[in-house]
C-alpha positions as CSV (number, residue, x, y, z in Angstrom):
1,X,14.9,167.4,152.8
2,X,17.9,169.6,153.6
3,X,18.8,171.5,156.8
4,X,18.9,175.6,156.9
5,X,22.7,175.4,156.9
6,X,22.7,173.3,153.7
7,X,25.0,175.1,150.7
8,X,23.7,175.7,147.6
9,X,25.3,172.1,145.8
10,X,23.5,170.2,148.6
11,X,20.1,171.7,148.0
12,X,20.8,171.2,144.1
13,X,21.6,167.8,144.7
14,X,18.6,167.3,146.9
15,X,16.4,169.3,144.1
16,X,17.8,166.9,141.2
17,X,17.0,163.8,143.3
18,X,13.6,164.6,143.9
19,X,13.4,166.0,140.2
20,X,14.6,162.4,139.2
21,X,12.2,160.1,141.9
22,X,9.0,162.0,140.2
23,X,10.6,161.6,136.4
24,X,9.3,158.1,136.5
25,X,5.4,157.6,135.7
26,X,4.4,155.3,137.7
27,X,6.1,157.7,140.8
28,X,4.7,160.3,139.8
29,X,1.1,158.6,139.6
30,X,2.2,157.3,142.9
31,X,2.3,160.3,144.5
32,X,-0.6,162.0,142.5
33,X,-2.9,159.4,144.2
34,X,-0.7,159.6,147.2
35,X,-1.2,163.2,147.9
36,X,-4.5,163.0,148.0
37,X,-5.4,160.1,151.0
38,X,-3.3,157.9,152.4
39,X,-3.5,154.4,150.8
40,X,-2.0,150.4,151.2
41,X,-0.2,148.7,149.0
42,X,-3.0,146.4,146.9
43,X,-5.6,149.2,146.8
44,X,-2.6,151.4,145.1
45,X,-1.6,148.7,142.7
46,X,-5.0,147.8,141.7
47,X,-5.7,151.9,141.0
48,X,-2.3,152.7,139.2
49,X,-2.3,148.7,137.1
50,X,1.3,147.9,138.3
51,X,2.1,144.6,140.2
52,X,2.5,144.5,144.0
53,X,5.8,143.7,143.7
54,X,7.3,146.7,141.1
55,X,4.8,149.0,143.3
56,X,6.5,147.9,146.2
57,X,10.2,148.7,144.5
58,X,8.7,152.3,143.7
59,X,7.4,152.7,147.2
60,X,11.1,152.1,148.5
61,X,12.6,154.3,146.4
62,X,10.3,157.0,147.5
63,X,10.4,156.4,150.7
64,X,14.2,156.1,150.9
65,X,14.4,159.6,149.4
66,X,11.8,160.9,152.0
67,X,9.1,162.3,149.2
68,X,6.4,159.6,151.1
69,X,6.1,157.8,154.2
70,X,4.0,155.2,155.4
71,X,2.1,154.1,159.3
72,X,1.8,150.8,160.1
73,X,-1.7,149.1,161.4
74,X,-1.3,145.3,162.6
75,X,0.2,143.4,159.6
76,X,-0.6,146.7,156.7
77,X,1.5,149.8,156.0
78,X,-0.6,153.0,154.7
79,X,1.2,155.4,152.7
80,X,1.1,159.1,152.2
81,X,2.3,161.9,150.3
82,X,2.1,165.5,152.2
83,X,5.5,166.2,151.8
84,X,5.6,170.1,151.2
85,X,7.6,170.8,147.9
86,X,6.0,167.4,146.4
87,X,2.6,168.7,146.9
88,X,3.7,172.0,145.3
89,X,5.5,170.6,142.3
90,X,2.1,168.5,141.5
91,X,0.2,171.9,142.2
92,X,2.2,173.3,139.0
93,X,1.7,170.2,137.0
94,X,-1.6,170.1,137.6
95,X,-1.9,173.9,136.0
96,X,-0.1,173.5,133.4
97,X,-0.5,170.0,132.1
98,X,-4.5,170.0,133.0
99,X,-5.4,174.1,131.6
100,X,-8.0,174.6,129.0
């Protein structure tokens, strides 16, 4: 996420990447799930029917760009999505993609 004293090109740039990070399905089903408990690694693959290792690659890339972190517990990581302007962007899909 960007500071208060960010200029307007740096929050673009910070708004395309994010844009870009959720354009991919299997991101953007990884956060869906994500957003709503936290989750590890097999029980994620096994729900979204991606490998360990490409979910792993997704997770990274996520991470990296801040839109999920994770907690370690002995020799697991547990991820989670509650970042703010994720959760609202998935709010909007959600109503627009899911109306009647």
């Amino acid at each position: 996420m960007y500071s208060d004293h960010a200029t307007r090109d740096q929050r673009l740039s910070w708004h395309a990447d994010l844009l870009s990070q959720l354009a991919n399905p299997s991101r953007l089903q990884v956060c869906v799930f994500l957003s709503d408990h936290e989750q590890d690694v097999n029980g994620l693959a096994r729900k979204i029917g991606i490998s360990q290792p490409a979910l792993s690659r997704h997770l990274a890339r996520l991470h990296r760009s801040g839109i999920i972190k994770f907690r370690s517990e002995a020799q697991f990581r547990y991820y989670s999505c509650d970042h703010p302007d994720v959760l609202r962007l998935l709010k909007v899909l959600t109503e627009i993609f899911d109306a009647d």
